[in-house]
N, C-alpha and C positions, 0 to 999 in steps of 0.2 A: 496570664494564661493566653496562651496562642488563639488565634480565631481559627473556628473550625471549616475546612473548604469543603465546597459545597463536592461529593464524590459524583462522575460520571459515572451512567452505565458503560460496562465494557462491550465496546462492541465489536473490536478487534478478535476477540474469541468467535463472533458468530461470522465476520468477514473471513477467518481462517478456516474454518469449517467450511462454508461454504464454497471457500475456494477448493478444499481439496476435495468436496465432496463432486465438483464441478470437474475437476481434472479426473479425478477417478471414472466418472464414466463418460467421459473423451476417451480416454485410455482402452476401457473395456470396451465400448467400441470397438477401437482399433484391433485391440485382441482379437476382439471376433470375427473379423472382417479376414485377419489371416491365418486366425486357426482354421476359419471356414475353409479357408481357400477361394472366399468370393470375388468373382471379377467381372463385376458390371460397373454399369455407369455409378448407379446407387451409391453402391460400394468407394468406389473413390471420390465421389463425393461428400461423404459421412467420415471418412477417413481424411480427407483436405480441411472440412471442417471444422472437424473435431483440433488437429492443430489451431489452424486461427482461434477458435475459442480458446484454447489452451494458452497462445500468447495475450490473449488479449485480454483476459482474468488475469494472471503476472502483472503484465504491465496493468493494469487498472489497479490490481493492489499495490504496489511498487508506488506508482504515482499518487496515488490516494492515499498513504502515509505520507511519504514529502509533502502533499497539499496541505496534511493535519500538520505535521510539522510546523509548515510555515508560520497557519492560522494560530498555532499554540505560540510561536514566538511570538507572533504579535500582539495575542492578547497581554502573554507576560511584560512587552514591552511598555504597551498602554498603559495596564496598572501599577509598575515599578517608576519614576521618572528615572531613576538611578540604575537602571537596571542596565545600562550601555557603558559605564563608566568603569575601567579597569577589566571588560570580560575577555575583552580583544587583542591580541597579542600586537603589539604595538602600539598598545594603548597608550604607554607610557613615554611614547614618541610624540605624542602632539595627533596622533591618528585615531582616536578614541570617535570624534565628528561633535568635536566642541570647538565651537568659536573663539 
């Protein structure tokens, strides 16, 4: 019988949520700012910023997968020793990073 892995909580469901819940009122926002028709300082500044937050949740989420990414490879790496051998496409050229 297999060993059982231990299950993470999901936390990719409440980083996704939160992202759009974050983008969504950047957004309305900006909505509001030209349905109004507002044009003060305020106003384009609530609207310039609302972009920046909006890139910068993207990229924070973007990059914050790749990071899990990585850390999930290497944990697999750590506990397979075998785990390098044959996964790599020219593996079988002497390229695998066996001695």
């Amino acid at each position: 019988m297999a060993a059982r892995q231990k299950q993470k909580p999901d936390t990719w469901r409440k980083r996704r949520a939160f992202m759009f819940v974050t983008i969504a009122f950047c957004m309305s926002s900006v909505v509001y700012v030209l349905w109004r028709g507002l044009d003060t300082g305020a106003a384009e500044t609530a609207v310039s910023m609302s972009f920046v937050i909006i890139g910068t949740t993207v990229a924070s989420y973007v990059f914050g997968a790749a990071w899990e990414d990585i850390k999930n490879f290497e944990v697999r790496s750590n506990d397979d020793p075998d785990f390098y051998k044959g996964d790599w496409p020219g593996s079988e050229d002497g390229l695998s990073g066996e001695d």
